[in-house]
Structures are given as C-alpha cells and as structure tokens.
DRENSE-149527 format. One line per 8 residues: number of its first residue (from 1); their letters; for each residue x, z, y of C-alpha. Coordinates in nm, 3 decimals, padded with zeros to 5 digits. Example, Ala and Ser with C-alpha at 12.3 -4.5 7.8 and 13.67 -1.06 7.14 Angstrom:
# residues 2
1> as> 01.230/00.780/-00.450  01.367/00.714/-00.106
//
This chain:
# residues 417
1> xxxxxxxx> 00.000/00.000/00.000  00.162/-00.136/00.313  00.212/00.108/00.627  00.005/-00.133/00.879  -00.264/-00.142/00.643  -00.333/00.286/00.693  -00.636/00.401/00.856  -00.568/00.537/01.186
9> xxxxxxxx> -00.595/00.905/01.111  -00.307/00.846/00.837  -00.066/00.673/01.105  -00.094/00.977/01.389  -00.047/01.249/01.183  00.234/01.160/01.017  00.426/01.089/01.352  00.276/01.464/01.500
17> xxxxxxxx> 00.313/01.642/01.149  00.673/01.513/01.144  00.757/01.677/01.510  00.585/01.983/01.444  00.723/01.992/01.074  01.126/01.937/01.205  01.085/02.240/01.458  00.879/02.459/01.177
25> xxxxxxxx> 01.191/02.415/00.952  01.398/02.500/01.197  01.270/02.859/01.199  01.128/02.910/00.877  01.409/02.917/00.611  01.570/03.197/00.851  01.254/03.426/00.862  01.334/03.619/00.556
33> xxxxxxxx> 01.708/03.744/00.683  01.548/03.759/01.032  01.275/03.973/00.947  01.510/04.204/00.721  01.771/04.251/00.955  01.486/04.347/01.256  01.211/04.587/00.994  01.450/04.613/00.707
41> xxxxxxxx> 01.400/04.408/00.288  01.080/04.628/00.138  00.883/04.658/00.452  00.929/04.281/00.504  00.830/04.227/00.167  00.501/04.412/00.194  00.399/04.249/00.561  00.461/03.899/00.393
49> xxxxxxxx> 00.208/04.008/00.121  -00.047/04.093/00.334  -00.022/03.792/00.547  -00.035/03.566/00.238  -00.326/03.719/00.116  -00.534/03.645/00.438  -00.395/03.330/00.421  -00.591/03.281/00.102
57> xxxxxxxx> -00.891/03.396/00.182  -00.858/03.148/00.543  -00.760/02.845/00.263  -01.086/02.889/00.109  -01.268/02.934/00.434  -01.136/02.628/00.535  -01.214/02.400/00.271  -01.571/02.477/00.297
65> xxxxxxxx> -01.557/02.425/00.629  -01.381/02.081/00.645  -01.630/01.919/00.402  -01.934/02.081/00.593  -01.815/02.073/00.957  -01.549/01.791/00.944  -01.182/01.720/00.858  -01.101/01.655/01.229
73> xxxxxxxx> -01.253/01.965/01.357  -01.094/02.173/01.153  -00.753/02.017/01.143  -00.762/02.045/01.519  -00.924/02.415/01.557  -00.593/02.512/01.298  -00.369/02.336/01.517  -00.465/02.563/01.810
81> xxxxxxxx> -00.458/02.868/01.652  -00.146/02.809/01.467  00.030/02.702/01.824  -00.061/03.044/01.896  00.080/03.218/01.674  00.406/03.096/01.716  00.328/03.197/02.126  00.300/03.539/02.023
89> xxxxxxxx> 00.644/03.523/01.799  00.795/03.378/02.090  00.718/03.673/02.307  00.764/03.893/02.075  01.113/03.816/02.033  01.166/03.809/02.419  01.462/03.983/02.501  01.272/04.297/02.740
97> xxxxxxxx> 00.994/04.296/02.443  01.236/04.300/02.146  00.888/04.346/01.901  00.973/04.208/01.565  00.616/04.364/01.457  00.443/04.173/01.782  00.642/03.856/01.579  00.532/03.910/01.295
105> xxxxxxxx> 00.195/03.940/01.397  00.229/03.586/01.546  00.378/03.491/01.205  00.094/03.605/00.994  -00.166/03.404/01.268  00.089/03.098/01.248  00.040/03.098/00.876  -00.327/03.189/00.823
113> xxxxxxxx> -00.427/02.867/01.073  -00.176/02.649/00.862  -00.331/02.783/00.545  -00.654/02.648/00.708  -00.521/02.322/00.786  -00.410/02.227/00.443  -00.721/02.115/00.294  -00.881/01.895/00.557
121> xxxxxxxx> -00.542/01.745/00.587  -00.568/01.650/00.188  -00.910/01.585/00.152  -00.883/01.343/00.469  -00.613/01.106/00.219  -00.838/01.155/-00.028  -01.151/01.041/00.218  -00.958/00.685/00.315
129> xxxxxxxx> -00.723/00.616/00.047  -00.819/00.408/-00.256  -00.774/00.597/-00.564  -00.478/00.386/-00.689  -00.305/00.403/-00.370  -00.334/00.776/-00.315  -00.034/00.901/-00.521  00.168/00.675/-00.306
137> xxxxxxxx> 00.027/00.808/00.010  00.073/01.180/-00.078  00.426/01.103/-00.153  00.492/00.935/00.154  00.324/01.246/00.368  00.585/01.480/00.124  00.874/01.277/00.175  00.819/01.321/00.529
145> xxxxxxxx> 00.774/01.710/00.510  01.130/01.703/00.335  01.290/01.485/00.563  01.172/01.768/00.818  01.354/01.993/00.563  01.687/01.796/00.594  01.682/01.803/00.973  01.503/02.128/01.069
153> xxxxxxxx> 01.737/02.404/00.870  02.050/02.197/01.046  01.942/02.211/01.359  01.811/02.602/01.292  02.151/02.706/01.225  02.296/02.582/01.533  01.955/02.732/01.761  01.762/02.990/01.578
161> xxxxxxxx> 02.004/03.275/01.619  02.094/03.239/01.965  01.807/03.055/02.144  01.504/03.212/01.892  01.247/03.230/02.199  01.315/02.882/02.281  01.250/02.723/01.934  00.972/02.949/01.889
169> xxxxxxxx> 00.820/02.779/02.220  00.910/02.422/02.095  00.718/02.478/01.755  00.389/02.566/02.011  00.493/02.270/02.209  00.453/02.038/01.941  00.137/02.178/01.812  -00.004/02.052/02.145
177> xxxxxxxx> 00.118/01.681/02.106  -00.032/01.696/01.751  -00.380/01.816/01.880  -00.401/01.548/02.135  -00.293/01.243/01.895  -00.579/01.408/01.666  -00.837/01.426/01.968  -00.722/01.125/02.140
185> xxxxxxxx> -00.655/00.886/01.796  -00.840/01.068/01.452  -01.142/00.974/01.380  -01.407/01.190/01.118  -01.415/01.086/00.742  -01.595/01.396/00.578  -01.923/01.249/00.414  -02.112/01.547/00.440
193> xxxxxxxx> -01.997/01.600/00.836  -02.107/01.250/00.912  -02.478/01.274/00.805  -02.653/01.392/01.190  -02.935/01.565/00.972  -02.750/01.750/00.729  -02.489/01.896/00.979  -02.800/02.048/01.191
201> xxxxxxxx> -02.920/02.164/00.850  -02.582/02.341/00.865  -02.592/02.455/01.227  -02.891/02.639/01.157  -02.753/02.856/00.865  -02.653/03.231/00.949  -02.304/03.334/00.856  -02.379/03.532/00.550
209> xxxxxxxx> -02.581/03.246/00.437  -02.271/03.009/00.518  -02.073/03.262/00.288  -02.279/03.337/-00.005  -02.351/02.951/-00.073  -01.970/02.922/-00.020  -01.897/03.221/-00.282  -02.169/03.020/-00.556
217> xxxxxxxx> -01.951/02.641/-00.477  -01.629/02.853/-00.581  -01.808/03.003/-00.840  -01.896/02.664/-01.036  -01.531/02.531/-00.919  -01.370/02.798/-01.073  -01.571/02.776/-01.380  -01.389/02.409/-01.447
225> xxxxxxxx> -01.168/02.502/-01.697  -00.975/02.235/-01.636  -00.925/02.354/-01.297  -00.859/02.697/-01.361  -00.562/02.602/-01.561  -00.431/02.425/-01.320  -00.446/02.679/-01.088  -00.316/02.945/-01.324
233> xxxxxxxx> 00.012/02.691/-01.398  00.056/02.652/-01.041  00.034/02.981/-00.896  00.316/03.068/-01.162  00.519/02.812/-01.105  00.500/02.866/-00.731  00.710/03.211/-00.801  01.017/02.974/-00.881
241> xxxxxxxx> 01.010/02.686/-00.589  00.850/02.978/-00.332  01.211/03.183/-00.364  01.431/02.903/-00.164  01.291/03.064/00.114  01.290/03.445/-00.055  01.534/03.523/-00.254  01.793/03.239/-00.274
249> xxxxxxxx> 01.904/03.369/00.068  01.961/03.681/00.024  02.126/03.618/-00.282  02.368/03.424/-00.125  02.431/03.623/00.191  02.500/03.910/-00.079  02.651/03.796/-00.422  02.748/03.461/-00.302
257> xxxxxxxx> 02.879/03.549/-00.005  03.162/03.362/00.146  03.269/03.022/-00.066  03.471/02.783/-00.021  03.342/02.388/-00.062  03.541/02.063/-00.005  03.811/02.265/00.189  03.543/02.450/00.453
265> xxxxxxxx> 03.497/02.818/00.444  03.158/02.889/00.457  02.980/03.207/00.511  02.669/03.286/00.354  02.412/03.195/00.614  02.602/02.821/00.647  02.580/02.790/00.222  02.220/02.881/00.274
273> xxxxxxxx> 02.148/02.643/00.568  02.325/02.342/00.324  02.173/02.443/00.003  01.813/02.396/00.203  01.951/02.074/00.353  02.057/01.967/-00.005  01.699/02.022/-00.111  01.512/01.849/00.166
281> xxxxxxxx> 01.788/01.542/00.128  01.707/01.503/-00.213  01.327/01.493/-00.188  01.327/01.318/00.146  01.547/01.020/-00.052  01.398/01.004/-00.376  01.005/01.116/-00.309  00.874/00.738/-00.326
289> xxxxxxxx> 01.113/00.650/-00.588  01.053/00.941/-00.836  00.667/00.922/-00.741  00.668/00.564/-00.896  00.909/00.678/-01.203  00.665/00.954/-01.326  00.361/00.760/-01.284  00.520/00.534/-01.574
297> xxxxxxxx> 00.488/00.842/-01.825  00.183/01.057/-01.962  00.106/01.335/-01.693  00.106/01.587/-01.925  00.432/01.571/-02.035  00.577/01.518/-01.658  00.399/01.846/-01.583  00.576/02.079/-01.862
305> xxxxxxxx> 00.866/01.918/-01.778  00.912/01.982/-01.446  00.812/02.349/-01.488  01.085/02.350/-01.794  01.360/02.232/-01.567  01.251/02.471/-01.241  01.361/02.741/-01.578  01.614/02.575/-01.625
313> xxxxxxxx> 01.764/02.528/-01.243  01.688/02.909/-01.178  01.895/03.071/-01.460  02.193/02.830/-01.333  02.153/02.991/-00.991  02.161/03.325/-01.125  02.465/03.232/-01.327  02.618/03.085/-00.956
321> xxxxxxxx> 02.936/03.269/-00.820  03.013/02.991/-00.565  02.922/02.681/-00.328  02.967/02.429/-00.655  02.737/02.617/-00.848  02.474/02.645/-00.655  02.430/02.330/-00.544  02.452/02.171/-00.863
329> xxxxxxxx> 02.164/02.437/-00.958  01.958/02.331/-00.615  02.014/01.947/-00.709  01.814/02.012/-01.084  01.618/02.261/-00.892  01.509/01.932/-00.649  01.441/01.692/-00.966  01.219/01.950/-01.095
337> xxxxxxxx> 01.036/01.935/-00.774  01.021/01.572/-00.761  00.850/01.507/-01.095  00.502/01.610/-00.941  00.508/01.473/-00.596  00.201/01.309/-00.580  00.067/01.361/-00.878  -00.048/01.687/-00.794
345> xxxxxxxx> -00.306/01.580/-00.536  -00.402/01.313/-00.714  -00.521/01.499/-01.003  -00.701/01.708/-00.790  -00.899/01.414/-00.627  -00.988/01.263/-00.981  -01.142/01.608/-01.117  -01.313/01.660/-00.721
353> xxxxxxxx> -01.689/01.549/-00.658  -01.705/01.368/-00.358  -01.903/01.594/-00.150  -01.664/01.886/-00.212  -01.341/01.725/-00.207  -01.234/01.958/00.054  -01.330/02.284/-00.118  -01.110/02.144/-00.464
361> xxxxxxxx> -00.847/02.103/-00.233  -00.849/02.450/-00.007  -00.911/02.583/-00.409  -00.581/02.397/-00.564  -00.405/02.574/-00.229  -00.455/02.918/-00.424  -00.167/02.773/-00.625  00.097/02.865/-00.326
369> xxxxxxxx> -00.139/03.152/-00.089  -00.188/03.327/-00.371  00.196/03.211/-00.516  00.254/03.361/-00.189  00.116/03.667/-00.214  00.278/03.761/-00.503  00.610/03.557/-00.470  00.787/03.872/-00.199
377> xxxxxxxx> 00.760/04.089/-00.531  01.034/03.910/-00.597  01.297/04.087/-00.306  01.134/04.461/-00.420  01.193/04.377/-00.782  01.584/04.201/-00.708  01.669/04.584/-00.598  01.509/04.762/-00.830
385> xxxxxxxx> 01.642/04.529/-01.181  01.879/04.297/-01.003  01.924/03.951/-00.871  02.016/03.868/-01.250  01.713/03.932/-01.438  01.447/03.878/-01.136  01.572/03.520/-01.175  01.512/03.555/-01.537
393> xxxxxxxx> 01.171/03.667/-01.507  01.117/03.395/-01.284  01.245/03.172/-01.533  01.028/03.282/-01.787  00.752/03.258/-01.590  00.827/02.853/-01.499  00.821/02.776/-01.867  00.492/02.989/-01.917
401> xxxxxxxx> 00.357/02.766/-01.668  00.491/02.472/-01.838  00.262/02.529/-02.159  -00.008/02.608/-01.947  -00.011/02.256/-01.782  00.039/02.121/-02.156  -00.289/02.349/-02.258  -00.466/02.170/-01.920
409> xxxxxxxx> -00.393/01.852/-02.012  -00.547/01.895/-02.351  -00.842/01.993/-02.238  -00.866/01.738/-01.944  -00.825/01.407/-02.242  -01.038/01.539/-02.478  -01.333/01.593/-02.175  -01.233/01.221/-02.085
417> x> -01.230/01.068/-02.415
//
C-alpha cells in the first residue's frame, strides 16, 4: 500500500506522532534513574504502580468512548490533557519548585491521557485500512515510534540532565502542533460516531448508564476466550520488553557499570542511552522488513517464538558483565520484538466486530497498563532476590507466555475451521 494512497488522518499523524514521539523519548528512558535519585527505588516503584493502574482503567474508558463519541474527539481531548501533564512535570522540576512529587503527578496525568489515546489511534487504522493492508500500516506507524527511539534517548543524554524543564516544555509544545494537524486535517471514521441519531441517543444517557452498559460490552469481550488468552500472553510477556525502561538501567548503572566498547569508556548512563539507541535502530530498520518475513509463516508459531527468544535475550543480559554483552543480548532482545510488529493489531482487528473495534483495542491495551502495573515489581523484587534471578523469573515468565499464545492459537483455528 503506497504512502500517497493513505487517508488523510493516516498522513498527519504520523508527521505529529513522530515530533511528539522524538521529544517523549527523549525523557522517558531517563525517568526511572530520575525518579530514584529525586524519591528514592521502592517509593518510585510503588507511584509507577499506581499510575499504571489508572492508566488502565482510562484505556478502557477510552475505548468505549472512541467508538461511541469518535476517534477524533478523543484522540484530540488525550492530546490536551497529556500536554498537560508534561506542563506540570515541567514546573515541577523548576529550579525554585524542585517538586519531584508535583512531577510525578504530571507524569501519572501524561500517561493516563496517552493510555486514552491508544485505542482511537488503533481503531482509526483499523476504520480506513483494508484488511490486507493493515499489518503493513501498523508496522509503518511502529517503525516510526522506534525511529523516535533511535533519536530521542540520543538527544536525552545530551539535554535531559541539564536542561530537564526545557525538554519537558518541548514535549507540551509538540502536543499542541499535533492537536491542530488533528483539528485542522483529521477527519471522523468511527461508524457508530457518525450516525446523527444514534450519537444523540448517546448524549442523552446518564453517566452511570454510560458505565454499566460499558462494564456488560467488557463483560462479553472478555468472555472471548480467544481474547482472553491473548491478553493473558501479553500482559506476561510485557514483564520482559517493559524492563528496558525498568530494570535494564539500573542494572547497568550498578553491575554493569563502567565498560569499555570499541576503545570509549563509557559510564553507565552512556551504555544505557546506546543500548536504547541499539533497540530503536534495530526496529526502526527492520520493522517493514521483518513485518513482511513473519507474515510468510503460521502466526502461531511466530507468536511462541518471539516470546521464546525475549527468554532467551533476558537470561543473556543477566549473564552480561560488559558493553559486548549486552548489546549482543539487546540485538536478540530487538528480533524478539520484531516478530510481532504488526501482527499484533491485526489479529485484534480480525477477532473485533465492527461497531466495537475501539473497545477490542483499549481491551488488547490491558496487555501493557496492566503489564505496567505489575512490571515496577520488578525493581522491589531485584533488591530483595537479585538482579540474577528477577531476570530469571522474567524469563520464565516470557516462555509461559509463549505456550499461552500456542494454546490461543489452537483455539482461534479450530473456531475458524
């Protein structure tokens, strides 16, 4: 599917999603050491479990929302709020405030209005996409995230430390120039949102009635057992590609430490910043390429796999005791990443009715708020057993989810056959 041939909608948010997504990554792989060094490890931990878990609850809120009330809407009301919440980070970490709690506080808003924006954002693919075409077009919107992950953690090393307030303003900045392309360009695509009569229908409803029919839709998604297992897998796998941004850095600032790699000294912070880079070269590069690969093979088996080889790319980071190491562990750790690109939302769009699309999607989010939630265990469990086997468990856990997605796939050919 050629670029010029897009809908609208698809063209400006991938040029605003790419600004805003370079200056997020510029901040966010440095949150974890940031937030530990200003409210120390275990109280971080617990403050990113809370804010995951209302994160969840907005995901779900939000996919009701986009199919009743519009993908548009939504997408932009998430913008705003997410803008922010990086505002009140910003001041926060002014230099006569000094309020890492104020920042996180901004943090946790940031996050719950992204976790909102998710599944308008996938259900609007899903909405003007052909299914045939969509794997490619979900790939292409990844490859762009990781491209953002290339660039953003470079340019974070450099300006995070030293000018925080100022990145935090240019993340806010770009979450304006994204809500105007979407007011001034998108266009709605939500079936339900684009019926006059049923919307009023909707107007008219009371919250608690908005909420209890919303509880009874999640109820008969949730009762797809199909679903469910997908859900299950990816929640668990989620605890393996969630700890780049966890634990891999403090494991390096503190095990790793300083290494030496193609005659630089590097300190921990700078292995960190490249192993991120490494990551978000390798998927930014390959996305399209691997995308088109996998779709060659059963789904299935590209599923188990890739959770098999996330086990397989933890225990050799566990095992790292320098630069080499590790980034041969973050290159398999990529490849395992790759083998679903695409195929992930595409799944979800063949198992979604049309009229709920966006409720599957805000749903299949669960698999990283709720991986979320639980994924800061991680730090509170590295001091109580050690870096060594929390990375085990983790890597247990990857190839748990691996038979699970076998299990799903079972189920999902013999209900198709």
């Amino acid at each position: 599917m050629k670029f010029s041939t897009w809908d609208i909608n698809l063209k400006v948010r991938l040029f605003g999603e790419a600004l805003l997504d370079i200056s997020f990554w510029t901040v966010f792989p440095f949150l974890t050491l940031y937030f530990s060094d200003e409210i120390g490890r275990q109280l971080t931990s617990l403050l990113l479990i809370i804010s995951q878990f209302l994160a969840v609850i907005t995901a779900l809120l939000g996919g009701y929302f986009a199919d009743v009330y519009g993908r548009k809407r939504m997408m932009s009301i998430s913008v705003v709020g997410e803008g922010i919440g990086f505002l009140i980070f910003a001041i926060g970490a002014l230099p006569f405030i000094q309020s890492p709690y104020l920042s996180f506080f901004g943090f946790t808003i940031a996050s719950i209005f992204m976790a909102f924006y998710q599944p308008a954002s996938q259900a609007m693919i899903a909405d003007v996409v052909k299914p045939e075409h969509r794997s490619h077009v979900y790939s292409v919107f990844y490859m762009m995230i990781n491209i953002a992950v290339v660039i953003g953690p470079i340019i974070g090393a450099v300006v995070f430390h030293d000018f925080t307030v100022e990145t935090l303003l240019a993340i806010t900045f770009f979450d304006i120039v994204l809500l105007f392309l979407l007011q001034k360009f998108g266009h709605e695509t939500a079936p339900l949102a684009l019926n006059p009569e049923l919307r009023k229908e909707q107007a008219n409803k009371n919250l608690g009635t908005v909420l209890l029919e919303q509880v009874k839709n999640y109820q008969l998604i949730f009762k797809d057992k199909i679903f469910f297992l997908y859900i299950l897998a990816g929640i668990i796998i989620s605890q393996s590609f969630m700890q780049l941004d966890l634990l891999f850095p403090l494991f390096i600032k503190e095990e790793i430490g300083t290494s030496q790699f193609l005659g630089m000294t590097l300190s921990g912070e700078e292995l960190f910043g490249i192993i991120v880079s490494i990551n978000g070269f390798c998927v930014a590069a390959l996305t399209v390429f691997m995308t088109r690969w996998m779709t060659r093979y059963n789904e299935k088996y590209v599923f188990m796999n890739s959770s098999f080889l996330y086990g397989i790319a933890i225990m050799l980071f566990a095992l790292s005791t320098g630069a080499l190491s590790a980034i041969f562990a973050i290159i398999l750790f990529s490849f395992a990443e790759l083998m679903t690109v695409g195929i992930q939302q595409n799944f979800v769009s063949k198992l979604a009715p049309e009229d709920k699309r966006a409720m599957y999607f805000s749903a299949a989010g669960l698999r990283y708020t709720l991986g979320k939630v639980i994924a800061p265990l991680a730090i509170t469990l590295a001091t109580l057993i050690g870096y060594f086997n929390t990375f085990t468990v983790i890597a247990v856990l990857a190839c748990i989810s691996g038979i699970l997605y076998y299990m799903m796939y079972i189920q999902y050919e013999k209900s198709h056959t």
